[in-house]
C-alpha positions as CSV (number, residue, x, y, z in Angstrom):
1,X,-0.4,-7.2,-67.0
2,X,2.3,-9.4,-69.1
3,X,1.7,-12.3,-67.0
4,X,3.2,-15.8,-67.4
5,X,0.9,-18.7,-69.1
6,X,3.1,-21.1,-70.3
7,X,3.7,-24.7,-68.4
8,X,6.7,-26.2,-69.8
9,X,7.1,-30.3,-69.8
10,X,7.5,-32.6,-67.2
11,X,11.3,-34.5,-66.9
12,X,10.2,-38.1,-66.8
13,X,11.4,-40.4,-63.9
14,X,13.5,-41.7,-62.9
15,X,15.6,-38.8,-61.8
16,X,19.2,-38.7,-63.3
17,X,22.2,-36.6,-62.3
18,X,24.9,-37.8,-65.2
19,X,28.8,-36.3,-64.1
20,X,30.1,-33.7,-66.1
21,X,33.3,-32.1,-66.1
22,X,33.0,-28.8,-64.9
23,X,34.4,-25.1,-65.1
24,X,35.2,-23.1,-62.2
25,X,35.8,-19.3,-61.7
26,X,39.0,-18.9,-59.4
27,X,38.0,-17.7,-55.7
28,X,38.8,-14.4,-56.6
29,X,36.4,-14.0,-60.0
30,X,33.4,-15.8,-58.1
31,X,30.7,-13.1,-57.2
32,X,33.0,-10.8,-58.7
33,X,30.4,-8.5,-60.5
34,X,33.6,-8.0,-63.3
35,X,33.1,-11.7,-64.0
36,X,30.4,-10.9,-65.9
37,X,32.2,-10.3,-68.6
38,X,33.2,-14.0,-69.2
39,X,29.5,-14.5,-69.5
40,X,28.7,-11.5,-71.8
41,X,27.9,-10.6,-75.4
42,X,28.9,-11.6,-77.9
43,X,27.7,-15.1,-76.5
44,X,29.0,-17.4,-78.9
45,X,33.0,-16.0,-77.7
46,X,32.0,-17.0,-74.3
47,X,34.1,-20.7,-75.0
48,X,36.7,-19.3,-76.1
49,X,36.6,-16.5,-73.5
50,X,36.8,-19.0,-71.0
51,X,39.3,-21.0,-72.2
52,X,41.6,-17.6,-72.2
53,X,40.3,-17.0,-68.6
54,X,41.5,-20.9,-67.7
55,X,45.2,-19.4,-69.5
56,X,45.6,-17.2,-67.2
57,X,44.2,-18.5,-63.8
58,X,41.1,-17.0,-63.9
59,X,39.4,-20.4,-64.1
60,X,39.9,-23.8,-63.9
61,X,38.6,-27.2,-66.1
62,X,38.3,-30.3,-63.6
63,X,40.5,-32.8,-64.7
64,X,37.9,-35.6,-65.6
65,X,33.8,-36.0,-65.4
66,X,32.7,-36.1,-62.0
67,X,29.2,-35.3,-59.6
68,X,29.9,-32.7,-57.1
69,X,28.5,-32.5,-53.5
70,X,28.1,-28.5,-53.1
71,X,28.3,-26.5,-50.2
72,X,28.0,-23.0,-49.5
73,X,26.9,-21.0,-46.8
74,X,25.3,-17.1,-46.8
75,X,23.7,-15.5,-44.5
76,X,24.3,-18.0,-41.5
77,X,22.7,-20.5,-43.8
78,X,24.3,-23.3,-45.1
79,X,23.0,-25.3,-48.1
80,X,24.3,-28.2,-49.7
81,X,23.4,-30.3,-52.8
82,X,24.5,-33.0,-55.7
83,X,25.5,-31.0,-58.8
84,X,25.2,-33.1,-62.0
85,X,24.0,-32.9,-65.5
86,X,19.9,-33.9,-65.1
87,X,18.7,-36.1,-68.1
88,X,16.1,-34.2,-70.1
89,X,15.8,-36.6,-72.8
90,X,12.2,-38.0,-71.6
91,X,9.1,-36.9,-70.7
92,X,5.8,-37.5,-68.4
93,X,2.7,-38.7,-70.1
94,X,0.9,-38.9,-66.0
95,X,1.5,-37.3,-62.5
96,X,3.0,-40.5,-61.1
97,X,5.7,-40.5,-64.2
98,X,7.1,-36.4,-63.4
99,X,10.4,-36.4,-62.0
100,X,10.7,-32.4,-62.0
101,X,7.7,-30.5,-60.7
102,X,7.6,-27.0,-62.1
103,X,5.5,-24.8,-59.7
104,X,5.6,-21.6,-61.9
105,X,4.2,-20.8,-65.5
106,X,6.9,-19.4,-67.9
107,X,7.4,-16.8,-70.7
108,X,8.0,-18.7,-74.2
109,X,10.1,-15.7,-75.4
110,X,12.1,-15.5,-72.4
111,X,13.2,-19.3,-72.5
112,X,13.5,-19.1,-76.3
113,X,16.2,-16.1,-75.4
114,X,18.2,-18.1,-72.6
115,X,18.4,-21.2,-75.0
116,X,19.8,-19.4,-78.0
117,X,22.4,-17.8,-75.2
118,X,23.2,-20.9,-74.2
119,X,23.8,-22.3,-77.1
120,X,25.7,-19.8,-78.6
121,X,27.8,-20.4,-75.4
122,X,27.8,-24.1,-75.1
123,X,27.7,-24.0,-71.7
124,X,25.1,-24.4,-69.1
125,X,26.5,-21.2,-67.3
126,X,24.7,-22.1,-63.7
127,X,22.5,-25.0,-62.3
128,X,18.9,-25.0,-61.7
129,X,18.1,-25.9,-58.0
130,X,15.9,-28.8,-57.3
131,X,14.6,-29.4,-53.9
132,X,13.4,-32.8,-52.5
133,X,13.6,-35.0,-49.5
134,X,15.8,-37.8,-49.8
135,X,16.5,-40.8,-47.9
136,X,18.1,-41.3,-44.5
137,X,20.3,-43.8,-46.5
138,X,21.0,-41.1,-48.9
139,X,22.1,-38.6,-46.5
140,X,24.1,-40.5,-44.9
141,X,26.5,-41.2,-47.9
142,X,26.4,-37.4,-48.5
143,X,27.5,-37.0,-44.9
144,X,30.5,-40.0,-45.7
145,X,31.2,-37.9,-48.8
146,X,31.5,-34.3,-46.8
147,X,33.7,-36.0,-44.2
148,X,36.8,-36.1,-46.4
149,X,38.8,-33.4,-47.2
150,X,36.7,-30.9,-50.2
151,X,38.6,-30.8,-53.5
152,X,38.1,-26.6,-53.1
153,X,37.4,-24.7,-50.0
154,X,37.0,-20.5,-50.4
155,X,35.7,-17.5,-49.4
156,X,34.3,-15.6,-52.8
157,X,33.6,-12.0,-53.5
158,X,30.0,-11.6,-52.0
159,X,31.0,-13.3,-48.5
160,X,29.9,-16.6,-49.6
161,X,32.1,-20.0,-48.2
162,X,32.1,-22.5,-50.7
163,X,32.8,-26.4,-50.4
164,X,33.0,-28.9,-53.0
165,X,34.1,-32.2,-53.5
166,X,34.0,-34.4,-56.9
167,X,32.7,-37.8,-56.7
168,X,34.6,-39.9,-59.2
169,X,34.4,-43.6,-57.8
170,X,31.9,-45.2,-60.0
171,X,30.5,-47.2,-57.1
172,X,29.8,-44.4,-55.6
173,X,28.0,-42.7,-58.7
174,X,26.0,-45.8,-59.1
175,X,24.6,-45.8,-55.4
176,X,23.3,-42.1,-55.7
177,X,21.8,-42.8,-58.7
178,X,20.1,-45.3,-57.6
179,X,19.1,-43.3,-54.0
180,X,17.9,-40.5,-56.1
181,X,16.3,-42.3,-59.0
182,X,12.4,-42.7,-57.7
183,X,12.7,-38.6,-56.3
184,X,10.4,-36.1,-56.8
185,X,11.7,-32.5,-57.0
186,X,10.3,-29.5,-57.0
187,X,12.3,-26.9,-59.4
188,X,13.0,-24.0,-56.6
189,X,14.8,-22.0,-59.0
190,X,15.3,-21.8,-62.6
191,X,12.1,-22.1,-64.3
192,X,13.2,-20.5,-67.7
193,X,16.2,-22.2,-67.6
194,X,14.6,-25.4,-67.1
195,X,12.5,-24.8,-69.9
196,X,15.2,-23.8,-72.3
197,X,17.1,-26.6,-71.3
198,X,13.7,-28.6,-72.8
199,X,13.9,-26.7,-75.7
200,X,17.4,-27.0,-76.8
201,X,17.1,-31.3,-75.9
202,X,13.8,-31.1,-78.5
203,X,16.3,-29.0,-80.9
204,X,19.4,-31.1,-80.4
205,X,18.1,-35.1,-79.3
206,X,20.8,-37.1,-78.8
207,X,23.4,-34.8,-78.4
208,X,24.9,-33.5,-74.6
209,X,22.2,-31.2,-75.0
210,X,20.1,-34.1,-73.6
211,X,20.9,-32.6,-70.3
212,X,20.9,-29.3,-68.3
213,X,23.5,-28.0,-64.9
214,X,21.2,-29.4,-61.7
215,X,21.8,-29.1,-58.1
216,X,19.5,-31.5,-56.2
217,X,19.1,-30.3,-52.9
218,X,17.4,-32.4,-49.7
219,X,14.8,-30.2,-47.8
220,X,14.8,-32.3,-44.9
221,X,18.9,-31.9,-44.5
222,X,20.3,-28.0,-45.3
223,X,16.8,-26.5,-46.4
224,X,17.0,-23.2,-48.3
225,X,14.6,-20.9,-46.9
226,X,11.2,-20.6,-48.5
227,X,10.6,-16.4,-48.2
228,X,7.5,-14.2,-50.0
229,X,7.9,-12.0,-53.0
230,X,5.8,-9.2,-52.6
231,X,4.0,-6.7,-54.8
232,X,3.9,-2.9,-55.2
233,X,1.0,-2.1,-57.8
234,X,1.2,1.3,-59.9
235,X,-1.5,3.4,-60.7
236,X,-3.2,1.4,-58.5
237,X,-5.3,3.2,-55.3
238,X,-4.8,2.3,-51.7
239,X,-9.1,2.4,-51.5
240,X,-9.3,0.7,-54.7
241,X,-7.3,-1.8,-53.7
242,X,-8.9,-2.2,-50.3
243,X,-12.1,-2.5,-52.2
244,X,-11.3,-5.4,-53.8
245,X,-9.5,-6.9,-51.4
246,X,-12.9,-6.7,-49.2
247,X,-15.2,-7.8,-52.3
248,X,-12.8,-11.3,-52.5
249,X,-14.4,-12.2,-49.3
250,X,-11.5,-10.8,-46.6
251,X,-12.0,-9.2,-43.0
252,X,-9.4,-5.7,-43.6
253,X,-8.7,-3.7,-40.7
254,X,-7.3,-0.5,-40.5
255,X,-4.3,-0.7,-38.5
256,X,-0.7,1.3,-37.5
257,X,2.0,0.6,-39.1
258,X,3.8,-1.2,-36.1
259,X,0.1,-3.5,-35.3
260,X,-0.2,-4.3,-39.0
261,X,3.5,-5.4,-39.9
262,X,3.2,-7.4,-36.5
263,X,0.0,-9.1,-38.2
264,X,2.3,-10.7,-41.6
265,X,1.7,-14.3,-40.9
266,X,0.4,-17.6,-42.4
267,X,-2.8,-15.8,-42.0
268,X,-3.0,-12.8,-42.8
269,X,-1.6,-10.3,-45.7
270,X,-0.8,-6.3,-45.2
271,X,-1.7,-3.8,-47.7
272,X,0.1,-0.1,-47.3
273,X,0.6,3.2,-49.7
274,X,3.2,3.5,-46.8
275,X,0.9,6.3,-45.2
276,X,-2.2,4.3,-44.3
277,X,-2.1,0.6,-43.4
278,X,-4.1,-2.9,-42.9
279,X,-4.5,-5.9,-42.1
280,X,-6.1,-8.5,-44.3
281,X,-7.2,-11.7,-43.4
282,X,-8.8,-13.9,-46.3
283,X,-10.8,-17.1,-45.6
284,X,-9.4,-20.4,-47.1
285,X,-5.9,-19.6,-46.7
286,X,-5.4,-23.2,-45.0
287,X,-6.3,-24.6,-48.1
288,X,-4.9,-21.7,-50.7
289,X,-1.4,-20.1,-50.8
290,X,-1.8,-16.1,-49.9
291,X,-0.4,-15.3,-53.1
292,X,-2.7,-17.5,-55.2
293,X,-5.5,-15.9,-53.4
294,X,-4.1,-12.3,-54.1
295,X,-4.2,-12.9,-58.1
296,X,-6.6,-15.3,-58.2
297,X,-9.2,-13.4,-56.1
298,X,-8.3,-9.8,-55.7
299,X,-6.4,-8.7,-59.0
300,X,-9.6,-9.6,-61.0
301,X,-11.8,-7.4,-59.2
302,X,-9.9,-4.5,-60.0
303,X,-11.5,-1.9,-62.1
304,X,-8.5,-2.1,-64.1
305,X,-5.7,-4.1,-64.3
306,X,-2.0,-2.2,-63.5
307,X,0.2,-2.2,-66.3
308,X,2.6,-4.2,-64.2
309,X,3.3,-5.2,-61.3
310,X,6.8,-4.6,-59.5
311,X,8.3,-7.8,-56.7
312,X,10.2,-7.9,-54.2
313,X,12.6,-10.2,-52.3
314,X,12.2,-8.0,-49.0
315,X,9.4,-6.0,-46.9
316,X,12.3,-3.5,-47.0
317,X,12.6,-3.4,-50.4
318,X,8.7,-3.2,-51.3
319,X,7.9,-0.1,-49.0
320,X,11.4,1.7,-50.2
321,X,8.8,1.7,-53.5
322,X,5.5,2.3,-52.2
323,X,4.0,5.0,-52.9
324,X,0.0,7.1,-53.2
325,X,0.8,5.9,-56.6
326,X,2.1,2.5,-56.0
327,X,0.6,0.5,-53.0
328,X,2.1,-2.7,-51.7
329,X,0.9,-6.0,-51.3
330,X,3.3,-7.8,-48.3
331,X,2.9,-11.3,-48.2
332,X,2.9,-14.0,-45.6
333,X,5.9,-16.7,-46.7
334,X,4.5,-19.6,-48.3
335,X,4.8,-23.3,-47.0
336,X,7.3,-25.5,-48.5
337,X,4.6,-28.5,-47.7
338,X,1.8,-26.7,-49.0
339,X,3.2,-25.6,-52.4
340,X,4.9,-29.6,-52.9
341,X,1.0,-30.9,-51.9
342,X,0.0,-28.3,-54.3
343,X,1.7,-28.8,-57.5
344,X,1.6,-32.5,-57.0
345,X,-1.8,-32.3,-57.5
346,X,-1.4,-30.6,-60.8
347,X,-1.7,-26.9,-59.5
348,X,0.8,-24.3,-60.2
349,X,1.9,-21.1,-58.4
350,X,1.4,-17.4,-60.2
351,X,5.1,-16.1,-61.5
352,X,7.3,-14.9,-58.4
353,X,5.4,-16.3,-55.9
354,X,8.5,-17.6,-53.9
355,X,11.8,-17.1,-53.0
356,X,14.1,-20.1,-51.9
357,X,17.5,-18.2,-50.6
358,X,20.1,-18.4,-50.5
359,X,20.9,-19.3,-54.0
360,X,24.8,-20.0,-54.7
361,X,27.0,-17.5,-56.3
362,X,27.5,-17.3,-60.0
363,X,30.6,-18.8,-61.1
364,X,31.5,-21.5,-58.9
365,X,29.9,-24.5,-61.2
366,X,29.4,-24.6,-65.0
367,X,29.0,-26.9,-67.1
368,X,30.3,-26.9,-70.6
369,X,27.9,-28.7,-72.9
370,X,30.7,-30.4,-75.7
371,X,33.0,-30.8,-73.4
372,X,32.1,-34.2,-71.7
């Protein structure tokens, strides 16, 4: 299995979200599948691209540097979040020190790739999303800023309802720095991104490359929903599976279909070819995510290791792909407390073992990287 080793840095405290001046898609391009294109090879025409797309309406500069309070809403769910340029520049030498928790290992290659891109792009062509919980005093001047009238209000192409509003008043800027400058955030999405942003500040010190596209979202006010990823496994048997999945030390149970999908919870895991099905319930889960224990306990015990394994976002996606020749793995949703306790203790997460949704739609935030 090509599995993920790498920890990249920790961002030093204290957390910084610099304004930027950003690049919009119009309403019409955002989650436009077409507006790919503005993103596409040949990366290093993508500023000039861009700046033919701002010609002709199909996107728009802000006038000056600003933060932006974000909102959007999918799926009944509405999330909202400061969007800034985070300060890479320094980094932690102890736990106390990390501003940015990473709870995922990375590929090298794979960030190497996305900072050359981005690079040839100059821009940072979609923010990372960061997740803490802020103060009451904090979200109550994100409330005072939401109150007034947003600077753009839209429907875009996926169904998504966007609000933003730029905060310009210097005061203003100041007081959520300061409110957000002892946080600790747990990077919910963008881990290779994060760590090519670290790569092109150790490339370019000193320059805007210093900092990378954020969106700092507070758990405790619109929280994205924390969901599973699970596995298929091919060329991996249902029995041989099971096997292991007893010698790790779980009770499985033969069970339907209906009694074991009824049994996915914070306890328990399901394993199916889509034929025959069970339920698994491993001990220690109170203290151990489920998909920790699944590649920490179960995966070695294999006779042989799949050549891959396949994820997915949905228990409806992972049986459309499971197979004799491809069991699944359906796992229980992890807890946003449990994961926070446990890579503040210096643990980390095996790749795609969470899902925070909804994630905003491409387009409607960039940041060019020479442009102020």
């Amino acid at each position: 299995m090509d599995l993920a080793t790498v920890v990249p840095p920790y961002v030093a405290k204290p957390l910084e979200l610099l304004p930027f001046r950003a690049v919009m898609l119009s309403p019409t391009r955002v989650g436009d599948p077409a507006s790919a294109r503005a993103l596409a090879r040949p990366y290093r025409d993508v500023a000039e691209r861009l700046t033919q797309w701002i010609d002709r309406g199909d996107a728009r500069a802000d006038g000056g540097p600003a933060l932006y309070l974000h909102e959007y809403t999918a799926g009944g769910l509405t999330v909202r979040g400061l969007v800034g340029a985070l300060r890479m520049s320094e980094r932690a030498d102890t736990l106390a020190e990390r501003a940015v928790w990473p709870h995922e290992a990375i590929h090298p290659e794979q960030a190497g790739e996305l900072a050359e891109r981005m690079l040839q792009m100059d821009l940072n062509p979609a923010p990372i999303l960061l997740v803490h919980r802020g103060s009451q005093e904090l979200r109550d001047l994100v409330d005072e800023v939401a109150r007034a009238e947003p600077d753009w209000r839209y429907l875009d192409r996926t169904g998504q309802r966007q609000r933003l509003w730029a905060v310009r008043d210097e005061q203003a800027i100041a007081r959520i720095g300061h409110l957000i400058s002892g946080s600790s955030c747990l990077l919910a999405d963008g881990h290779h991104r994060y760590a090519a942003y670290l790569r092109l500040q150790e490339e370019h010190p000193g320059t805007p490359w210093d900092a990378g596209l954020a969106m700092l979202v507070d758990q405790a006010d619109t929280p994205l929903f924390l969901g599973a990823i699970h596995r298929t496994l091919p060329t991996v048997g249902l029995d041989v599976l099971v096997e292991a999945t007893r010698a790790a030390g779980a009770e499985v149970t033969s069970r339907s279909r209906q009694e074991a999908l009824g049994a996915l919870d914070s306890t328990h895991l399901v394993l199916t070819d889509g034929e025959t099905w069970y339920a698994v319930a491993p001990h220690g889960l109170d203290r151990e995510a489920a998909v920790s224990w699944l590649h920490d306990h179960v995966l070695p015990r294999l006779p042989e290791p799949p050549p891959r394994l396949e994820h997915h976002h949905t228990v409806e996606e992972a049986l459309t792909a499971t197979s004799p020749a491809a069991p699944a793995v359906l796992l229980p949703s992890p807890d946003f407390a449990q994961v926070k306790a446990l890579v503040e203790s210096g643990g980390l997460l095996p790749e795609k073992a969470t899902s925070f949704q909804p994630k905003p739609s491409l387009g409607v935030i960039m940041r060019p990287v020479n442009d102020g």
